[in-house]
Structures are given as structure tokens and as C-alpha cells.
N, CA, C and O atoms as a GROMACS GRO file, in nm:
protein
  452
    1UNK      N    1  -1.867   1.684   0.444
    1UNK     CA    2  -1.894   1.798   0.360
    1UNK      C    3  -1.848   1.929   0.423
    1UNK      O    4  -1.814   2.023   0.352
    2UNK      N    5  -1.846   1.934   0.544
    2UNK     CA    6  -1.818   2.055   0.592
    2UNK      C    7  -1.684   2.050   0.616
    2UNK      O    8  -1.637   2.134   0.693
    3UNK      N    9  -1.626   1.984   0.574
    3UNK     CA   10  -1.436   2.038   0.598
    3UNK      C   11  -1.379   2.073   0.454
    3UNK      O   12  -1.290   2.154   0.428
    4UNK      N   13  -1.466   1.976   0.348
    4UNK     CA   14  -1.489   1.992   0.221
    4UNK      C   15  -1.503   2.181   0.177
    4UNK      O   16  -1.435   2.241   0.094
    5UNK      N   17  -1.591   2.224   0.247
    5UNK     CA   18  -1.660   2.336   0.225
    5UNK      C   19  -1.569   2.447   0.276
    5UNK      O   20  -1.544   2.546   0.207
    6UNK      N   21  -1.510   2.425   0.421
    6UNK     CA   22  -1.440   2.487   0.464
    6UNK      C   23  -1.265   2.502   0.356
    6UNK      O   24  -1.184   2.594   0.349
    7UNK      N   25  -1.266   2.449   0.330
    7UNK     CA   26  -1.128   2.416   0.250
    7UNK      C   27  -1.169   2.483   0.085
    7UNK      O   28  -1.091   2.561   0.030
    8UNK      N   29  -1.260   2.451   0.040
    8UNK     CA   30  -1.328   2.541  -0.089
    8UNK      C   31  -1.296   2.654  -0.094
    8UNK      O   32  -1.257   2.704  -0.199
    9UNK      N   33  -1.308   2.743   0.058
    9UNK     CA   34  -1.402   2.849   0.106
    9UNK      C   35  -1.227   2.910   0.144
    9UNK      O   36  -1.232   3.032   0.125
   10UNK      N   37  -1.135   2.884   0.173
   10UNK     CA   38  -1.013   2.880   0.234
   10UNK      C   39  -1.074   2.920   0.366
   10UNK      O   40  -1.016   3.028   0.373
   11UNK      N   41  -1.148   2.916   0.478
   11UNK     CA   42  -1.166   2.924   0.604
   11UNK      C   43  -1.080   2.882   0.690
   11UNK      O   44  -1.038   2.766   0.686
   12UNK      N   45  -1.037   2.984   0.795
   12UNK     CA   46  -0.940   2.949   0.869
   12UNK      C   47  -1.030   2.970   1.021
   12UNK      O   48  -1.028   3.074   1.087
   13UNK      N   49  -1.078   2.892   1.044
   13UNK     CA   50  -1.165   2.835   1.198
   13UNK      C   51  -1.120   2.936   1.358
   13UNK      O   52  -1.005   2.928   1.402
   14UNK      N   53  -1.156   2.967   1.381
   14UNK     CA   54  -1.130   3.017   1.538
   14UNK      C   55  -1.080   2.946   1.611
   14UNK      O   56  -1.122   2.836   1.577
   15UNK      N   57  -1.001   2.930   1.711
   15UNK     CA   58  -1.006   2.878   1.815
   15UNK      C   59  -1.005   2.923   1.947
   15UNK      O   60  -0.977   3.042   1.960
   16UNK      N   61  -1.032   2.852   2.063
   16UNK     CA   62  -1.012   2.928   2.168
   16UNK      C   63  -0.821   2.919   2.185
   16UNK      O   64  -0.730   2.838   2.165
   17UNK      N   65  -0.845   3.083   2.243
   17UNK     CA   66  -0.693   3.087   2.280
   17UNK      C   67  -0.620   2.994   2.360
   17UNK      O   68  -0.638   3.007   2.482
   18UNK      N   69  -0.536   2.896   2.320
   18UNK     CA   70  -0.508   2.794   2.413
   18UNK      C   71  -0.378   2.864   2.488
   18UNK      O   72  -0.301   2.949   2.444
   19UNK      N   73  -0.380   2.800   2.613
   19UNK     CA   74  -0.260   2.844   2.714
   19UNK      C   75  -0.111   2.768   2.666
   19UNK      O   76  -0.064   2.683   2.742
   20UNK      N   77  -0.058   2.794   2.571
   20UNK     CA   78   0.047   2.746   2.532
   20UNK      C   79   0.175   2.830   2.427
   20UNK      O   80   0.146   2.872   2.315
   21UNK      N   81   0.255   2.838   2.459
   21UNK     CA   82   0.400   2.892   2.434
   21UNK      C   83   0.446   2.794   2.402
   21UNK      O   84   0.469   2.699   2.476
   22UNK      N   85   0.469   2.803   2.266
   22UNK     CA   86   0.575   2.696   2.214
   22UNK      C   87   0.725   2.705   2.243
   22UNK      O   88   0.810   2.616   2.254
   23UNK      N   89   0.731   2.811   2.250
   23UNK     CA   90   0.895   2.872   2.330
   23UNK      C   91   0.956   2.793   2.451
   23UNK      O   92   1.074   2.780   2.484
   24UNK      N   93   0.824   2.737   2.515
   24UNK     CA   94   0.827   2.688   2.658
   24UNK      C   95   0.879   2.473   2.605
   24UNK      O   96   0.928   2.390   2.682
   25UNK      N   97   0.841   2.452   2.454
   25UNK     CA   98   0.915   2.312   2.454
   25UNK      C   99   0.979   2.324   2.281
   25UNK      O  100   0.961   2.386   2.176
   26UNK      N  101   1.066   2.212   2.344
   26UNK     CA  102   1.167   2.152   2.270
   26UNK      C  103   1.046   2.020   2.126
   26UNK      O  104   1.039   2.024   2.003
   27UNK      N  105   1.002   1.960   2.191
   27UNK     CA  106   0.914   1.907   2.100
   27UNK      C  107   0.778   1.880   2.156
   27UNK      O  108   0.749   1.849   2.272
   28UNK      N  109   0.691   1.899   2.042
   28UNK     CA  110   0.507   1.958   2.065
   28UNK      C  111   0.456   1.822   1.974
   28UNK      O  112   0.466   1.804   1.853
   29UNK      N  113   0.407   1.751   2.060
   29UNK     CA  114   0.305   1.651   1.982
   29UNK      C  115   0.126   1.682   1.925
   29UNK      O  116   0.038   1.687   2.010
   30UNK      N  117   0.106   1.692   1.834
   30UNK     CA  118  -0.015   1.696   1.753
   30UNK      C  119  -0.096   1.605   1.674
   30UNK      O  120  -0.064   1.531   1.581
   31UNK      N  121  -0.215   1.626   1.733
   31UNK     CA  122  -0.325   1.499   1.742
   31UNK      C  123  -0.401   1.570   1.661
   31UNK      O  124  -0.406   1.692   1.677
   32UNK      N  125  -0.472   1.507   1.561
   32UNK     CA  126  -0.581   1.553   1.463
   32UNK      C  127  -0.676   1.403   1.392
   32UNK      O  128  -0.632   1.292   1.365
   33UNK      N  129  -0.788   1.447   1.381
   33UNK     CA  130  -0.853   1.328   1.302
   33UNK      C  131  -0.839   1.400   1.108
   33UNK      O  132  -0.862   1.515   1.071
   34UNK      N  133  -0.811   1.323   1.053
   34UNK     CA  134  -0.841   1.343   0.924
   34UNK      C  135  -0.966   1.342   0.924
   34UNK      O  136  -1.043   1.273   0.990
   35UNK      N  137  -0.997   1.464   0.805
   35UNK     CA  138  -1.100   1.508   0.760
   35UNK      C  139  -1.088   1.496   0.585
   35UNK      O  140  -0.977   1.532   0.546
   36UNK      N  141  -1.173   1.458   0.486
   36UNK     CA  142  -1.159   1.471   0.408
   36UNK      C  143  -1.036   1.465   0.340
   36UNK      O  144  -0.988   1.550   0.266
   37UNK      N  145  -0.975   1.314   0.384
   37UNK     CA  146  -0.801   1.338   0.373
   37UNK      C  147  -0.726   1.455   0.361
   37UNK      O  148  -0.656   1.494   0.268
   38UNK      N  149  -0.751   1.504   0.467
   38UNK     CA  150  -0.649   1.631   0.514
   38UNK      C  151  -0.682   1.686   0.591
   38UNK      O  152  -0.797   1.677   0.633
   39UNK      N  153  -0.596   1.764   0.638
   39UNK     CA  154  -0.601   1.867   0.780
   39UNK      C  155  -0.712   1.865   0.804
   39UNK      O  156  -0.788   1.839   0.711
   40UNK      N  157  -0.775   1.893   0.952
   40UNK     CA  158  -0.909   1.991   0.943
   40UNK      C  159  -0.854   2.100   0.905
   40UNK      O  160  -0.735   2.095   0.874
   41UNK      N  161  -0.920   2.214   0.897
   41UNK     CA  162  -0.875   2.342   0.834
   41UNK      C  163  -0.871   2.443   0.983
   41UNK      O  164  -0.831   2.559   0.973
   42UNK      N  165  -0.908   2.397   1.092
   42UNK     CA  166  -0.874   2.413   1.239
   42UNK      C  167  -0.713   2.370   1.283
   42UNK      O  168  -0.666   2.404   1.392
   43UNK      N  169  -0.641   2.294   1.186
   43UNK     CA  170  -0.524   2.276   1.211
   43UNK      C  171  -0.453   2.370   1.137
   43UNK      O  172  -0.356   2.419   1.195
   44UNK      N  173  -0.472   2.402   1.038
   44UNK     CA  174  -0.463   2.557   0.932
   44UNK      C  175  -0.426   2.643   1.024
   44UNK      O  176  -0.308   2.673   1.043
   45UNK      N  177  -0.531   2.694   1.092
   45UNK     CA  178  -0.523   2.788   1.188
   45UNK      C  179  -0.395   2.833   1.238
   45UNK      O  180  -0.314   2.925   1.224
   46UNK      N  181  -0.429   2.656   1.345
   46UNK     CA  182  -0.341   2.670   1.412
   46UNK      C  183  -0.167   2.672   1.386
   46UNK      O  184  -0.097   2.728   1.470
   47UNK      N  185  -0.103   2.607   1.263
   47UNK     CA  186   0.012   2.653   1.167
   47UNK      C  187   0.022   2.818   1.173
   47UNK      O  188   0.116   2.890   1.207
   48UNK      N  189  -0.105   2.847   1.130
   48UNK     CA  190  -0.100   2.990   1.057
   48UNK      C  191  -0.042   3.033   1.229
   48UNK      O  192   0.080   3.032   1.246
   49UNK      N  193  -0.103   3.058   1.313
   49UNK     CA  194  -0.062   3.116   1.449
   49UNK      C  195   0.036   3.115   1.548
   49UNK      O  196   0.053   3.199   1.637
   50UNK      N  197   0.111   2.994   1.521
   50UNK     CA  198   0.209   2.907   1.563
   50UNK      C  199   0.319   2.914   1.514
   50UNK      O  200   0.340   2.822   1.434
   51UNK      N  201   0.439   3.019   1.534
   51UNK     CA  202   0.580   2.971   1.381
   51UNK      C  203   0.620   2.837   1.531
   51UNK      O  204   0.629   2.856   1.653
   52UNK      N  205   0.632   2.737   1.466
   52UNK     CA  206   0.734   2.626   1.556
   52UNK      C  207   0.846   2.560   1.520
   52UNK      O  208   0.881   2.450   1.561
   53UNK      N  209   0.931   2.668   1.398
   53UNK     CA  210   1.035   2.712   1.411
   53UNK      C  211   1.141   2.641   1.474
   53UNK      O  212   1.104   2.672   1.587
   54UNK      N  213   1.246   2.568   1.496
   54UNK     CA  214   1.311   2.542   1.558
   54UNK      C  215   1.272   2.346   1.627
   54UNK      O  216   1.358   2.259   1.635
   55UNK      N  217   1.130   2.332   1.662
   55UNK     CA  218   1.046   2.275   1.745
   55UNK      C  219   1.059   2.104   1.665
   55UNK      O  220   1.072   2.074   1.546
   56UNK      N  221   1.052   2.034   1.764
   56UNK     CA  222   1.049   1.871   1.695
   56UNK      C  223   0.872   1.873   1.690
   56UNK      O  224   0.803   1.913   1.784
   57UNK      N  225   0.823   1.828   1.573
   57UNK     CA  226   0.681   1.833   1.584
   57UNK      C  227   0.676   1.627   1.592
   57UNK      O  228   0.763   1.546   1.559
   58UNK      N  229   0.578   1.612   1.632
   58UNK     CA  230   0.532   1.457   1.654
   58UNK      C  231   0.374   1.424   1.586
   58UNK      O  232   0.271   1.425   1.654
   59UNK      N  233   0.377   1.399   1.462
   59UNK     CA  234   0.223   1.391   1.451
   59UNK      C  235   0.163   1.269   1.520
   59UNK      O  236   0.230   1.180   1.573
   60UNK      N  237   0.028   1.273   1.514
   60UNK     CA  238  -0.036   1.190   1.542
   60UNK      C  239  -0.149   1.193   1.453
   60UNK      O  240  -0.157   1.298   1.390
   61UNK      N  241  -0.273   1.076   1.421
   61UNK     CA  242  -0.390   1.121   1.386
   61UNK      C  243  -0.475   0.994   1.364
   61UNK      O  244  -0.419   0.886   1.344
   62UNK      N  245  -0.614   1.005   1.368
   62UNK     CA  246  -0.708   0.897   1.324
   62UNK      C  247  -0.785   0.933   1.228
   62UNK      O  248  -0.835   1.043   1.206
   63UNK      N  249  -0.795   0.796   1.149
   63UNK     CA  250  -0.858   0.814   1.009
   63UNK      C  251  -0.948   0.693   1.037
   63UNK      O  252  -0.923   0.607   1.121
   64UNK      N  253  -1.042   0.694   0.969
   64UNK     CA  254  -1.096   0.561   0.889
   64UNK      C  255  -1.125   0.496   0.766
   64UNK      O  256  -1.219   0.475   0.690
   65UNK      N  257  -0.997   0.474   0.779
   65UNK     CA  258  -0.903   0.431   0.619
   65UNK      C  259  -0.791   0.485   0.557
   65UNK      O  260  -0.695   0.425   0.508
   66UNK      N  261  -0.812   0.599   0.562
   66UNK     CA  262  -0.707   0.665   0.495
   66UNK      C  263  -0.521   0.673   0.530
   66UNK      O  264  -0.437   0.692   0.443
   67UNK      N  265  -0.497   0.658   0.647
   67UNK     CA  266  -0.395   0.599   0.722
   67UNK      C  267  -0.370   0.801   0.788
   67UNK      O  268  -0.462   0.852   0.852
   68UNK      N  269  -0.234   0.885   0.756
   68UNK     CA  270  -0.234   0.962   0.725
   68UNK      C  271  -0.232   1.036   0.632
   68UNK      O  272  -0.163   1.135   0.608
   69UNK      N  273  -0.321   0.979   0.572
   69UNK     CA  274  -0.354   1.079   0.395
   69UNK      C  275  -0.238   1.183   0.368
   69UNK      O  276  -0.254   1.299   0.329
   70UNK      N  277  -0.116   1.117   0.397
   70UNK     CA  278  -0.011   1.274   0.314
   70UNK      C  279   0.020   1.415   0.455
   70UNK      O  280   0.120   1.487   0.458
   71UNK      N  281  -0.084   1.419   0.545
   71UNK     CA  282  -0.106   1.505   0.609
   71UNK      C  283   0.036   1.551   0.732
   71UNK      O  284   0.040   1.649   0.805
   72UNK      N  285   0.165   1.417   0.714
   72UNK     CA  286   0.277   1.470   0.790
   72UNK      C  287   0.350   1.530   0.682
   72UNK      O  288   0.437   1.605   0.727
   73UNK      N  289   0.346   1.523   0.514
   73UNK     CA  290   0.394   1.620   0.483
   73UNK      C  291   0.350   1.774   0.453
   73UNK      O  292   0.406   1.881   0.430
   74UNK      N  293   0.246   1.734   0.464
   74UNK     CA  294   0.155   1.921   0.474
   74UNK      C  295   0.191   1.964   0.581
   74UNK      O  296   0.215   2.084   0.579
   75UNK      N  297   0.211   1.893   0.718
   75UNK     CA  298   0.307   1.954   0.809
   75UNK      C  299   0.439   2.015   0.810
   75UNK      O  300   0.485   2.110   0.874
   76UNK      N  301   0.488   1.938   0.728
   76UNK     CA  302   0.636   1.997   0.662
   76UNK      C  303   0.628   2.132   0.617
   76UNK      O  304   0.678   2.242   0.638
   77UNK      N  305   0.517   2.060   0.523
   77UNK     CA  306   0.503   2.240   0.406
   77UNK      C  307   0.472   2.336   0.523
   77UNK      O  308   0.531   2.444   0.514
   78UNK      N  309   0.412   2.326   0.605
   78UNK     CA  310   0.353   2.439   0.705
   78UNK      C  311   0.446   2.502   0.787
   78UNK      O  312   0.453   2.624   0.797
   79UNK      N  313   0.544   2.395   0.866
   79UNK     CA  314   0.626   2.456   0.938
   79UNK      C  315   0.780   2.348   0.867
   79UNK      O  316   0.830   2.238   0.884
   80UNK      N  317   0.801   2.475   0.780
   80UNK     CA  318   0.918   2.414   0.687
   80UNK      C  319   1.085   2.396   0.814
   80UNK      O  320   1.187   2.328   0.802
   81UNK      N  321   1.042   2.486   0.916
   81UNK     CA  322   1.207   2.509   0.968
   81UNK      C  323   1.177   2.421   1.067
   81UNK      O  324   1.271   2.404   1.145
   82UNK      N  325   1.063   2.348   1.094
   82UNK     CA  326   1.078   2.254   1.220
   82UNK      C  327   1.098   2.120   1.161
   82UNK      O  328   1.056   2.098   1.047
   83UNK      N  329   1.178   1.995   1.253
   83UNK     CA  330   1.203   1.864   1.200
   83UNK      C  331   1.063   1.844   1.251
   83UNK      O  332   1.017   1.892   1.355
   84UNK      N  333   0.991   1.753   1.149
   84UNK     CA  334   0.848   1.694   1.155
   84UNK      C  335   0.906   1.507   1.162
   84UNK      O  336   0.994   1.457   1.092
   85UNK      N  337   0.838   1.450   1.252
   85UNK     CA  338   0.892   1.298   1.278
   85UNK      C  339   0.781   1.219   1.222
   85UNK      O  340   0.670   1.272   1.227
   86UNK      N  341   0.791   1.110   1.174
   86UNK     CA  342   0.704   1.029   1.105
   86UNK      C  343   0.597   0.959   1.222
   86UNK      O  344   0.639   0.878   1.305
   87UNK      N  345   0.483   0.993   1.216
   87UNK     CA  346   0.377   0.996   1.315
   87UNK      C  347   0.296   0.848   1.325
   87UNK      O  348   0.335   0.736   1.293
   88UNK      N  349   0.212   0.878   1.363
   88UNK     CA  350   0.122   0.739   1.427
   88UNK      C  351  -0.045   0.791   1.355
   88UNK      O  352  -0.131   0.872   1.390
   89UNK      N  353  -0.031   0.701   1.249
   89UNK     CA  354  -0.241   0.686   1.224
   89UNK      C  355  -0.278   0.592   1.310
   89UNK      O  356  -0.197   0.499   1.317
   90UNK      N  357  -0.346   0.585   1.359
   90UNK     CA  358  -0.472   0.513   1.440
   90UNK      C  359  -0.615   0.508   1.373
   90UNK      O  360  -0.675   0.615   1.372
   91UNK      N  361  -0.674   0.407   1.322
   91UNK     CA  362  -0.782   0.379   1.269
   91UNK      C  363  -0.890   0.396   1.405
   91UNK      O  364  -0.897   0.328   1.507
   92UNK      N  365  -0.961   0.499   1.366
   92UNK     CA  366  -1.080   0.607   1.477
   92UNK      C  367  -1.165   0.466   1.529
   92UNK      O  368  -1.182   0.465   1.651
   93UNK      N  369  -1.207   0.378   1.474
   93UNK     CA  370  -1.288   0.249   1.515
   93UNK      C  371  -1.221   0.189   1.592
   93UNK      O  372  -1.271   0.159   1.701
   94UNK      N  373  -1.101   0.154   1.565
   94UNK     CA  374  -1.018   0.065   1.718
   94UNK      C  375  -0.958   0.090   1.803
   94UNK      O  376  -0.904   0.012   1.882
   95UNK      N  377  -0.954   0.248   1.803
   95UNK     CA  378  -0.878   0.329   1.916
   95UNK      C  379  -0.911   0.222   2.060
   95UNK      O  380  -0.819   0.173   2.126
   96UNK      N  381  -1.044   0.200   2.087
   96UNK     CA  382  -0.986   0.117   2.197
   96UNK      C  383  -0.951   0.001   2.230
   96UNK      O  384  -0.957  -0.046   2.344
   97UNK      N  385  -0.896  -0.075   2.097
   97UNK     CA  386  -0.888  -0.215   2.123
   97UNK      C  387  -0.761  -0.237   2.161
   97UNK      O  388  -0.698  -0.133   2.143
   98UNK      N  389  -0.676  -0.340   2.214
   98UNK     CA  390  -0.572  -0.356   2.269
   98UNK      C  391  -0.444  -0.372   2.205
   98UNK      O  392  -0.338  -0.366   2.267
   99UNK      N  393  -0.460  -0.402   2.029
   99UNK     CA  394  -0.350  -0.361   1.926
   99UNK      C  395  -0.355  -0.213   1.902
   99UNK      O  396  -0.246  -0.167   1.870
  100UNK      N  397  -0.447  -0.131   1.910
  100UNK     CA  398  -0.399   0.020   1.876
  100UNK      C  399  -0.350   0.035   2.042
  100UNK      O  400  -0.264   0.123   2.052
  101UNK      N  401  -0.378  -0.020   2.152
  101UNK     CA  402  -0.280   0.054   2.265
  101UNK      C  403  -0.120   0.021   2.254
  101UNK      O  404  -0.018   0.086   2.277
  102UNK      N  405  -0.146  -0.109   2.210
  102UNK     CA  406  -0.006  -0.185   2.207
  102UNK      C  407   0.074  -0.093   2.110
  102UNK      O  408   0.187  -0.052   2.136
  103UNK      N  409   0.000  -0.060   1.987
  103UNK     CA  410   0.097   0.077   1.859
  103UNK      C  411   0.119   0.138   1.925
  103UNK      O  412   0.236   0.114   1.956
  104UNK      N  413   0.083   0.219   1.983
  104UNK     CA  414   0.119   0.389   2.033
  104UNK      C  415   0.193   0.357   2.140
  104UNK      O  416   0.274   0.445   2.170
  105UNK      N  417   0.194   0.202   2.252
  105UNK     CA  418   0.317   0.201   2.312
  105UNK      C  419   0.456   0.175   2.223
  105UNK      O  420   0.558   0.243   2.231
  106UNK      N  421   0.442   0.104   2.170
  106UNK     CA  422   0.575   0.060   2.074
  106UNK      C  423   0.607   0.171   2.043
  106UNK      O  424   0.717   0.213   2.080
  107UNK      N  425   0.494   0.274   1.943
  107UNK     CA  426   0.559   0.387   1.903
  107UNK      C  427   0.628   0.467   1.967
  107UNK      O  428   0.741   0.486   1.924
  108UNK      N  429   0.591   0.531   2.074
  108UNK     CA  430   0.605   0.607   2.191
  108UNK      C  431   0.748   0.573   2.285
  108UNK      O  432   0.811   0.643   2.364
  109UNK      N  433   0.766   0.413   2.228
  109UNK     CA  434   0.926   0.396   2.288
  109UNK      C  435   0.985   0.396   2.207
  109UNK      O  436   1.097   0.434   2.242
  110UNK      N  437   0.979   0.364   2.060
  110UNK     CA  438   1.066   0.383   1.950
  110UNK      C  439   1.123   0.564   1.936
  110UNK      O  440   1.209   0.616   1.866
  111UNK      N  441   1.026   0.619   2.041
  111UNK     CA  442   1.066   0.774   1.983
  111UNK      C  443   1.153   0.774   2.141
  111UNK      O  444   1.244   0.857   2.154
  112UNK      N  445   1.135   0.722   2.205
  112UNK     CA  446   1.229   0.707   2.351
  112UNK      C  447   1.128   0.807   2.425
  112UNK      O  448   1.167   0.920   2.454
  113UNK      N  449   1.013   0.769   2.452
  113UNK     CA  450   0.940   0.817   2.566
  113UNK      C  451   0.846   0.680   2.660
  113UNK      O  452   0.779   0.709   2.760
   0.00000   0.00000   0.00000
């Protein structure tokens, strides 16, 4: 309800100032849990504060169920001039079982890291 509310409300969340210059990379990976199939509205924010412009974005995110509810193309819409790469859902319940480690390795070399 409360991301629900926040998103009603158009609220754009605080954050603490994080120590980061996007200027300083070439591509920025971003981790978020779906909320209410979509953004938190803390990721809002952070779009709104951020042009990354130029920048390879890498999503990431955990749901339970929803996979990424749509939410790598609201990345698009957000930062239209950066290439956005087709990301990794992780279902929030099996993060630690040994097929979601095994995804995010596969993934993670399919992107050549």
C-alpha cells in the first residue's frame, strides 16, 4: 500500500546523498525490488537526479511473481539517451538457493563480466 500511495501522491522519496558520479562509469548496474509492479518511487528519484545520458544501464530486480513487471522499459522512458540492457528478475524467495546463484552467474557472463 505504501508504494501504491506514494505513486497516487506522485512522491518523489529522499535519499541520502550517495557518493557517486556517473561521469566516473561507462556502465551503472541497478538493483531494485518491485513494488507494486513498478519502480519504487525511490527509483523515481533517483532518474529524476541522475541524467545517465550516454551510460550502459544494467537492470536488475526481485519480485515475487511478477518477473520485471515492464519496469526495464520505464527505464528506457526515464533515461531515453542511455542504452538500457535486458536485466535479470530474481524471484525475492530464492535469492538464496543455488539456481538463482547459478542465473546471475550465467547472466553476468553472457554480459562478459
Amino acid at each position: 500500500l505504501f508504494r501504491s500511495a506514494e505513486r497516487d501522491n506522485g512522491d518523489r522519496p529522499k535519499f541520502k546523498e550517495l557518493q557517486f558520479n556517473p561521469e566516473s562509469y561507462d556502465t551503472i548496474f541497478i538493483g531494485y525490488p518491485i513494488w507494486w509492479y513498478e519502480l519504487p518511487m525511490i527509483m523515481q528519484t533517483f532518474f529524476d537526479t541522475y541524467d545517465l545520458s550516454g551510460k550502459t544501464i544494467i537492470p536488475f530486480n526481485t519480485h515475487e511473481g511478477s518477473g520485471d513487471s515492464g519496469t526495464y522499459d520505464q527505464i528506457k522512458t526515464e533515461e531515453p539517451n542511455a542504452t538500457v540492457l535486458e536485466g535479470l528478475p530474481i524471484r525475492g524467495g530464492d535469492i538464496e538457493n543455488s539456481d538463482s546463484k547459478d542465473k546471475v552467474t550465467e547472466w553476468l557472463t553472457g554480459l562478459g563480466y
